[in-house]
C-alpha positions as CSV (number, residue, x, y, z in Angstrom):
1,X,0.0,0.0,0.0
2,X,2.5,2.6,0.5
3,X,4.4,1.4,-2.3
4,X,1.1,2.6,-4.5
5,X,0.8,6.0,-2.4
6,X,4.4,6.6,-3.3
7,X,4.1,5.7,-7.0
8,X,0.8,7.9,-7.2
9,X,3.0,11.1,-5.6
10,X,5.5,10.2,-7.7
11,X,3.0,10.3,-11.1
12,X,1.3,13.8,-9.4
13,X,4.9,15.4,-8.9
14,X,5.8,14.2,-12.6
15,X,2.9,15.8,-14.2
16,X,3.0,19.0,-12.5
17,X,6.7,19.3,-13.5
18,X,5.2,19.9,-17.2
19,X,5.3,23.0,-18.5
20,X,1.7,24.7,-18.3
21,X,3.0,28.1,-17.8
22,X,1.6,29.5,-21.0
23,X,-2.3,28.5,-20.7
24,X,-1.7,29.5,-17.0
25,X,-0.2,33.0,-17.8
26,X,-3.2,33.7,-20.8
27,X,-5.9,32.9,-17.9
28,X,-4.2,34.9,-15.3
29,X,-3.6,37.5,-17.8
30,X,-7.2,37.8,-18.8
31,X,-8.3,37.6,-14.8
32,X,-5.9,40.5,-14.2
33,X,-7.2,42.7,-17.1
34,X,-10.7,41.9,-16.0
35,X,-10.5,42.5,-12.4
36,X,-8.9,45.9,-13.0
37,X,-11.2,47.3,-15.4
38,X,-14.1,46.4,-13.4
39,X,-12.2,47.7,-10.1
40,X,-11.7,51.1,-12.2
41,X,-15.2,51.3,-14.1
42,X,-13.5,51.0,-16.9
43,X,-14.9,47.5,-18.2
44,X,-17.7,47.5,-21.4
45,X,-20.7,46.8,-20.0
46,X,-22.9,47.4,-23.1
47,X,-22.7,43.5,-24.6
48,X,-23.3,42.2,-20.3
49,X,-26.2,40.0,-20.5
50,X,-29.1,41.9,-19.3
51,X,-30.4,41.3,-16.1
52,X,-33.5,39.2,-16.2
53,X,-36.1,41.0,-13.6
54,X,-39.4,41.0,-13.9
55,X,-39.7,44.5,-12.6
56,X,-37.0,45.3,-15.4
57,X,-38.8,43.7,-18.0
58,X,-42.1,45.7,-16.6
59,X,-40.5,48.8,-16.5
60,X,-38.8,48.4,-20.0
61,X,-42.0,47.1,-21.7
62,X,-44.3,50.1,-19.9
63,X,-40.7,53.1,-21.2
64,X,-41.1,51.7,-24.5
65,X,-45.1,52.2,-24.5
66,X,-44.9,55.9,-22.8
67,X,-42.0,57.3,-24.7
68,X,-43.5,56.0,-28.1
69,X,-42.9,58.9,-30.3
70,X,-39.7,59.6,-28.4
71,X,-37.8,56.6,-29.6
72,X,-36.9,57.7,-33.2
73,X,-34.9,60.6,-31.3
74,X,-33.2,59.0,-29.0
75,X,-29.5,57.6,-29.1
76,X,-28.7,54.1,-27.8
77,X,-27.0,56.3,-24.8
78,X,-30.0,58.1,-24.0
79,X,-32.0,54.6,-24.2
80,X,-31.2,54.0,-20.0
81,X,-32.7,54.1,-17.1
82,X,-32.7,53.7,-13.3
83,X,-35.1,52.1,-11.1
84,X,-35.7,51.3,-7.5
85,X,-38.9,49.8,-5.6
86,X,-40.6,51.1,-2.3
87,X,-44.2,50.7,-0.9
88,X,-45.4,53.9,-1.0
89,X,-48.7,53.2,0.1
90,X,-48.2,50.1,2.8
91,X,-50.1,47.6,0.5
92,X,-47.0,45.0,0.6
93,X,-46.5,45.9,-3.3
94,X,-43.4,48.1,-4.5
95,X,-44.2,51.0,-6.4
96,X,-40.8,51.8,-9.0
97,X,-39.6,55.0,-9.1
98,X,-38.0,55.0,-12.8
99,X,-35.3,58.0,-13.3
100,X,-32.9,58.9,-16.4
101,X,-29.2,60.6,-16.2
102,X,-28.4,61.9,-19.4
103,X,-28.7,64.9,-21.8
104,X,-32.3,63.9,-23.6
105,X,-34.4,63.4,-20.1
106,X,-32.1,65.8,-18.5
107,X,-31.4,69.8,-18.7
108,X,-30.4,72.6,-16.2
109,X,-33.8,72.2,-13.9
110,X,-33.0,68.5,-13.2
111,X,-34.6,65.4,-14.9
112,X,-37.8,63.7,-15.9
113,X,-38.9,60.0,-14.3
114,X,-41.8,58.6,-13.0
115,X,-43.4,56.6,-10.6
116,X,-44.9,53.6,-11.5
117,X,-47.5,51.0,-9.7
118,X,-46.6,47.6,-9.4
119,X,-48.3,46.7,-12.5
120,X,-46.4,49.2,-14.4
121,X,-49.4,51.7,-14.5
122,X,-47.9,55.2,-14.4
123,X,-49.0,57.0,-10.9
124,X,-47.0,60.1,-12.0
125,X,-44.7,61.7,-14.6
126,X,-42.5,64.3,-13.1
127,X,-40.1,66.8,-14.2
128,X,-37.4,69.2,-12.8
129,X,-35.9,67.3,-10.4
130,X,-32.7,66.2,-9.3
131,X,-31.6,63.1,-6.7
132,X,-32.5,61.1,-5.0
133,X,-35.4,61.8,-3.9
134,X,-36.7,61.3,-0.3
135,X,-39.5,59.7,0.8
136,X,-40.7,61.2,4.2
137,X,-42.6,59.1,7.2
138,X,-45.6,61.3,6.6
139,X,-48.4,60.6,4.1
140,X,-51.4,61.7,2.4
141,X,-54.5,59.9,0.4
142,X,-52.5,57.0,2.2
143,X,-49.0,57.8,0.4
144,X,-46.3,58.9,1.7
145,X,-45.3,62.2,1.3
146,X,-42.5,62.9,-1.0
147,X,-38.9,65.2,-1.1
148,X,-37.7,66.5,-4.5
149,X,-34.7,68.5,-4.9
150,X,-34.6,71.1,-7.9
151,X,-32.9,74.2,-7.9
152,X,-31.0,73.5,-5.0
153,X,-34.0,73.6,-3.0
154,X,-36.0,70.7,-1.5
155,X,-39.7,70.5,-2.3
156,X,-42.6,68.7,-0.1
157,X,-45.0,66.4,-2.8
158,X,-47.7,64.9,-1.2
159,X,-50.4,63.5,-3.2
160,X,-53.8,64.8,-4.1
161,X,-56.7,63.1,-6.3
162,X,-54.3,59.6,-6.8
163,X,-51.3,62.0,-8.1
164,X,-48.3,63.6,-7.2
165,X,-47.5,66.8,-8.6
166,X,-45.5,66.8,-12.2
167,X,-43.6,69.9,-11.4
168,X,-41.3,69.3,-8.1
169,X,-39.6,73.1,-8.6
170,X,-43.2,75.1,-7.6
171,X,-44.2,73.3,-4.8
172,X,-43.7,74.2,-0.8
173,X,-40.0,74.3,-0.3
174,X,-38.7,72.4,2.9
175,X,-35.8,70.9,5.0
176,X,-35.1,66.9,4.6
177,X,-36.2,65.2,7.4
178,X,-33.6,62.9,9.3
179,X,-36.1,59.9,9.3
180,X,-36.8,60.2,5.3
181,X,-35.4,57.8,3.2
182,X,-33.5,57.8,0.3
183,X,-34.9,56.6,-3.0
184,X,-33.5,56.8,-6.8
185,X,-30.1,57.8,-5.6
186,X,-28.9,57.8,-9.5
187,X,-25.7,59.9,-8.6
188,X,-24.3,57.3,-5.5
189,X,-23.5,54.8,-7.9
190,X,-25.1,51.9,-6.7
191,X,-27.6,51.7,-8.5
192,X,-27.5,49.3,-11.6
193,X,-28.5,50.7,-15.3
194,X,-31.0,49.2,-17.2
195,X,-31.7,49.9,-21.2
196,X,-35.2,49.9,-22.9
């Protein structure tokens, strides 16, 4: 029996004495390369495979409906958005607030989005705005009340007749509360980027 366990080491030691240094350096070569583009946000992102989220697909399906006559215009860089869920009305179903960063959604009052139900219904369109936006512990119709920045200012939403104002920049200008939380925070960099 040992004989056999030294004849296998010996077999093992004999095979790892062949020279596998090329394959070995082209894998760590391409591991390196990898690694550091991704570390550096410098890696191509555009052929990834796309995530596969029903919310995604929801919201992608819903952009591609609303922004019909848009689509001719638009570049395959302005073609991206930004989403993240909350229950805005305590019905154990996320609404999506839906937000876009570049120059066609965008200008100097902030950008467009909107908020979307669960079903991918539009609750509002809005405009003028900048993020994220918060979303305060206090609520009205049974939504919570709603933060915009634009202009440098923070505006209060709250919602009236199952909407939220369009236009953030002429409504009551407040301080963010402590307690509010942060939603659609586009410019933190956490939050993935989705094309329609």
């Amino acid at each position: 029996m040992k004989n056999k366990i030294l004849l296998l080491i010996g077999i093992l030691a004999l095979h790892s004495c062949q020279n596998k240094n090329d394959s070995k350096n082209i894998v760590k070569t391409i591991i390196q390369d990898t690694l550091s583009k991704t570390i550096g946000g410098t890696a191509d992102l555009s052929d990834a495979p796309q995530k596969d989220d029903k919310a995604v697909e929801l919201i992608r399906k819903q952009l591609n409906v609303l922004l019909k006559s848009d689509l001719p215009a638009l570049t395959k860089d302005d073609r991206y958005f930004y989403y993240e869920e909350f229950d805005l009305n305590n019905d154990k179903k996320n609404e999506y607030f839906v937000g876009f960063s570049n120059s066609y959604f965008c200008g100097s009052g902030g950008c467009s989005g909107y908020i979307l139900n669960n079903d991918g219904s539009v609750i509002n369109k809005f405009t003028v705005t900048d993020f994220p936006i918060c979303v305060t512990t206090s609520s009205t119709e049974k939504f919570y009340d709603l933060i915009f920045e634009s202009g440098g200012k923070f505006h209060l939403l709250k919602m009236k007749g199952g909407k939220y104002p369009s236009n953030p920049s002429v409504q009551e200008v407040v301080k963010v509360q402590k307690e509010s939380r942060k939603v659609l925070d586009v410019n933190s960099k956490k939050l993935e980027k989705y094309s329609f």
